[in-house]
C-alpha positions in Angstrom: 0.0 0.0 0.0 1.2 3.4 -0.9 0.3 6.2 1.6 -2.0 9.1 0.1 -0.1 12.3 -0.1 -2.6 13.7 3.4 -1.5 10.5 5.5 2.1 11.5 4.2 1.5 14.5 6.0 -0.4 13.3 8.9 2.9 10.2 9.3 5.2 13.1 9.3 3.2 15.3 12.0 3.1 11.6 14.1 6.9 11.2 14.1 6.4 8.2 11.9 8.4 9.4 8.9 10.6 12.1 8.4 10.5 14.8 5.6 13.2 17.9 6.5 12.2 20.8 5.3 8.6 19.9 5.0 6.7 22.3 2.5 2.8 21.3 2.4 2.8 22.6 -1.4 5.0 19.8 -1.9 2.4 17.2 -1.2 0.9 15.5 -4.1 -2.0 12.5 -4.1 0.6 9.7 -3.3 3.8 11.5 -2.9 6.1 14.2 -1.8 8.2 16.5 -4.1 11.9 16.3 -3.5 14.0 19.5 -4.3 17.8 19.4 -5.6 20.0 20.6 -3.4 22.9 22.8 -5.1 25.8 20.5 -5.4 26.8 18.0 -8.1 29.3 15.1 -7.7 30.8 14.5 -11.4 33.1 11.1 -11.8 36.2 12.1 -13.4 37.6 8.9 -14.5 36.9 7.6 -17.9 36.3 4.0 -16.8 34.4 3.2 -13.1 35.7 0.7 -11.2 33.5 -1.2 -9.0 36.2 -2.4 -6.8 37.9 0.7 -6.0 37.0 4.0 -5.4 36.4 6.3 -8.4 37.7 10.1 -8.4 35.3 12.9 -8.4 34.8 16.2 -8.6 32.3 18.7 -6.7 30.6 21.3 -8.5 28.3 24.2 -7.0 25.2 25.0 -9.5 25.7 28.5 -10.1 22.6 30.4 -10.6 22.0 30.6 -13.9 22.4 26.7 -13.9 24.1 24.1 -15.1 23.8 22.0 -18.6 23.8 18.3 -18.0 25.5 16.3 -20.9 24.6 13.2 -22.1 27.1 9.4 -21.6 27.7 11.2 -18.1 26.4 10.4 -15.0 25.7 13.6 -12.7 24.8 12.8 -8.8 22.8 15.1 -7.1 21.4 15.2 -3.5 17.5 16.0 -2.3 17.7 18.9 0.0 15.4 17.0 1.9 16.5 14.5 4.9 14.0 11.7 3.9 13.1 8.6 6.3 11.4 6.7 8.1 11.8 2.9 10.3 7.6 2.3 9.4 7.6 2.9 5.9 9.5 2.5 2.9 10.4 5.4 0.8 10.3 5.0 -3.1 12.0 8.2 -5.6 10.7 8.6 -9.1 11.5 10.9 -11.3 8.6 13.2 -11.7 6.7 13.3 -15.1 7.7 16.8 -15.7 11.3 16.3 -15.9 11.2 12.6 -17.2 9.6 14.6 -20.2 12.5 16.2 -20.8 14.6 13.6 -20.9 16.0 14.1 -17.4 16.1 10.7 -15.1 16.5 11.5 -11.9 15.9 8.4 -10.4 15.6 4.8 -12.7 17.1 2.3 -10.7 17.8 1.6 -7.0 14.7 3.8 -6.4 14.1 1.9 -3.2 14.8 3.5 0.3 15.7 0.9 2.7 13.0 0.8 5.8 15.2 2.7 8.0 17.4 4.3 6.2 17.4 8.2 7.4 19.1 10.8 5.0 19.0 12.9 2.2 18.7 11.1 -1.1 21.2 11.0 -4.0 19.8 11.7 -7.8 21.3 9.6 -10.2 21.3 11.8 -12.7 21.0 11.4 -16.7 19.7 13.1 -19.9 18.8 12.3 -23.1 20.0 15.8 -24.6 21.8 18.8 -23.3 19.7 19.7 -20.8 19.7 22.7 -18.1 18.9 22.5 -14.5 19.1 24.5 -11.6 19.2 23.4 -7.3 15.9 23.8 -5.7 14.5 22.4 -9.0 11.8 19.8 -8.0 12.9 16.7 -10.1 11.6 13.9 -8.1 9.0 12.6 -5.8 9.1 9.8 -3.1 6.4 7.5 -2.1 6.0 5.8 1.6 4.9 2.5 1.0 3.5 0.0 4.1 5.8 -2.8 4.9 4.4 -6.4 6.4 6.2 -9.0 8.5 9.1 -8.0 11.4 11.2 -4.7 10.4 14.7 -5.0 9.8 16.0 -1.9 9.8 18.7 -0.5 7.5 22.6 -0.1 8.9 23.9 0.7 5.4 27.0 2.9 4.6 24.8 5.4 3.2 23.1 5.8 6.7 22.6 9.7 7.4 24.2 11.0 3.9 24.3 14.4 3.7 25.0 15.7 0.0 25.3 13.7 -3.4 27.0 10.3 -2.4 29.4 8.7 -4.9 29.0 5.1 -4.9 30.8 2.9 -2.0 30.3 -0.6 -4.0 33.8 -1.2 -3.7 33.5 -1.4 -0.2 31.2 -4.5 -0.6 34.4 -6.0 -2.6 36.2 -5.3 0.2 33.9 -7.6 3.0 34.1 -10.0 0.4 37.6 -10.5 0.1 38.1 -10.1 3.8 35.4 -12.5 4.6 37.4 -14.8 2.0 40.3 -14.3 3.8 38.9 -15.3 7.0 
């Protein structure tokens, strides 16, 4: 089941989930609308490794925005600190941007029951495409859980900012756990 966008409200009032900043205007029928925050991670490396970490940069988006290209992958973070240990959050890409070509969100759009933070955009256009922070791009769903919680413990517990990706650290606990 997939909260209506009032009980999101209502949840969040409760203490059940957390949405921080919480803008009522953000509300939709089954969702809540996530705002990009104004920094950018942008891999540097021409190949990514999933065993090892992958060089980045950090880039600010100025004002007058910033043109994503396409064959890159931009990460972006939700100015929001999304969460909650009774529901699962879900982020889509909203229709809006999606329209433009602009995926915000296609895979690993699951939120881990638990899981407290602000959410990284996976970011990715079709075309040349300008955005700007603050720029509502996503949404996020709360969907109802069944059976005995177990929480998430993850290492992107309590991200704060676009998070590059930390696969190679599951490499890592495997070949130490192989070693063992």
């Amino acid at each position: 089941m997939i909260l209506t966008g009032p009980e999101i409200a209502r949840e969040r009032a409760a203490g059940r989930l957390t949405i921080e900043p919480f803008d009522p205007a953000q509300v939709n029928p089954n969702s809540y609308n996530l705002t990009l925050g104004p920094t950018l991670v942008v891999y540097t490396g021409k190949v990514l490794d999933t065993r090892h970490p992958n060089p980045f940069d950090v880039m600010e988006i100025p004002e007058q925005g910033i043109v994503l290209d396409p064959g890159r992958i931009y990460l972006g973070a939700s100015v929001e600190v999304i969460g909650s240990d009774h529901y699962v959050p879900v982020m889509h890409s909203r229709s809006g941007s999606a329209r433009l070509g602009v995926f915000s969100h296609v895979t690993a759009d699951l939120i881990d029951q638990g899981s407290h933070g602000q959410l990284t955009h996976q970011l990715r256009v079709v075309q040349p495409v300008r955005i700007y922070a603050g720029l509502s791009l996503a949404q996020v769903d709360f969907r109802r859980t069944q059976g005995e919680p177990l929480l998430y413990r993850g290492k992107y517990q309590g991200s704060r900012g676009p998070q590059p990706s930390q696969i190679h650290l599951d490499a890592l606990g495997a070949a130490l756990g192989a070693a063992a």
